[in-house]
C-alpha positions in Angstrom: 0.0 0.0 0.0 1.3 3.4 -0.8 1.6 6.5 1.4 -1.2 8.6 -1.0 -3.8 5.4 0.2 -2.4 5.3 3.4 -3.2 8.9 3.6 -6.5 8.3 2.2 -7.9 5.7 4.6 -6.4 7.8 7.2 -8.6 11.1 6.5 -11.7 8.6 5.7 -10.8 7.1 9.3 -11.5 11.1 10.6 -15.0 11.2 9.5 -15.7 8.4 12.5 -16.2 10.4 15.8 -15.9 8.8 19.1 -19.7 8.9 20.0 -19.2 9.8 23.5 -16.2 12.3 23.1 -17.9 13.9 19.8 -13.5 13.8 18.3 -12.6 11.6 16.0 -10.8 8.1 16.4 -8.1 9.1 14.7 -7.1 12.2 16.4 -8.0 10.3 19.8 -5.2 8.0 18.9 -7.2 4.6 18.7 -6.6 4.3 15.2 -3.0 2.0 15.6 -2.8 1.2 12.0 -4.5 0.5 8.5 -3.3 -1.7 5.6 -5.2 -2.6 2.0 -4.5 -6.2 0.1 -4.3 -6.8 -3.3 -8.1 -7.7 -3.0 -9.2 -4.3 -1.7 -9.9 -5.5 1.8 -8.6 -2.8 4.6 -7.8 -4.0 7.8 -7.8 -1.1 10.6 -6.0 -1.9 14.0 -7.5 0.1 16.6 -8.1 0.6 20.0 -11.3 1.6 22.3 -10.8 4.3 25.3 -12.0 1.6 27.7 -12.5 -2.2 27.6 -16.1 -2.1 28.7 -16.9 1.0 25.5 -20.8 0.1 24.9 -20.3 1.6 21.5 -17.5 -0.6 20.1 -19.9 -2.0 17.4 -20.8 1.0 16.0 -17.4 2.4 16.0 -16.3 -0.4 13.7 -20.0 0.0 11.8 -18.8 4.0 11.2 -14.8 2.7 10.1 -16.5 0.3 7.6 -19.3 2.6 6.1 -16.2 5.4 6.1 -13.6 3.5 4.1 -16.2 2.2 1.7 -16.4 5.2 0.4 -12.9 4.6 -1.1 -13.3 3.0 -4.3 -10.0 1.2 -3.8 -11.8 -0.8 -0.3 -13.9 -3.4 -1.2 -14.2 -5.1 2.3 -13.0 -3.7 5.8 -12.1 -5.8 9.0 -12.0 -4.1 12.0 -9.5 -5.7 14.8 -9.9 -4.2 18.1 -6.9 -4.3 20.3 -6.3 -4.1 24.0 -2.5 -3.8 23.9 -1.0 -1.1 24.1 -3.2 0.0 25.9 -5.1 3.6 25.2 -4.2 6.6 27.3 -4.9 10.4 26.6 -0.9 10.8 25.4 -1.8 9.0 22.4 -4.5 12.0 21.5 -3.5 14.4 19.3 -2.8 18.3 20.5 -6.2 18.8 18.5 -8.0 16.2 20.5 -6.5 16.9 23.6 -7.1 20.7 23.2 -10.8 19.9 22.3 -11.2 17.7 25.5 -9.8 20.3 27.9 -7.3 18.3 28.4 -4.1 19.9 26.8 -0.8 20.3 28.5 0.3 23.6 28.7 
């Protein structure tokens, strides 16, 4: 996969907001990587802010209906991970500035 698709699924990926947060996964840092095959299938490695997260299936519902708009993506598997774990240092300045939480 080249960086321009990279790139691509990566800006698709910041349409998907964190329900509960209202900032997207990506700038949250849950988004740990994304790779495309040969057969247009997109596999996104990515996190959750907590184990427990209620809204895990419609996270990976909003990554799917996101990359399909990609005409490249064909099929998207979501893999949620536990490790490494998520903390706020992972966020963004964006996110963290957007949450209050932003070092100064």
């Amino acid at each position: 996969m080249d960086q321009a698709m990279e790139e691509s699924m990566y800006g698709a990926l910041e349409t998907v907001n964190d329900p509960e947060l209202n900032v997207d996964i990506v700038n949250l840092g849950l988004v740990y990587g994304v790779d495309l095959d040969e057969q247009g299938v997109a596999t996104v490695t990515m996190t959750l802010t907590s184990m427990g997260c209620p809204l895990a299936g419609t996270i990976a519902d909003e990554v799917k209906r996101a990359l399909a708009d990609l005409p490249e993506v064909k099929e998207t598997e979501v893999n949620i991970v536990w490790s490494p774990p998520w903390t706020k240092d992972k966020m963004s300045r964006y996110a963290k500035i957007a949450l209050g939480v932003a070092d100064n």
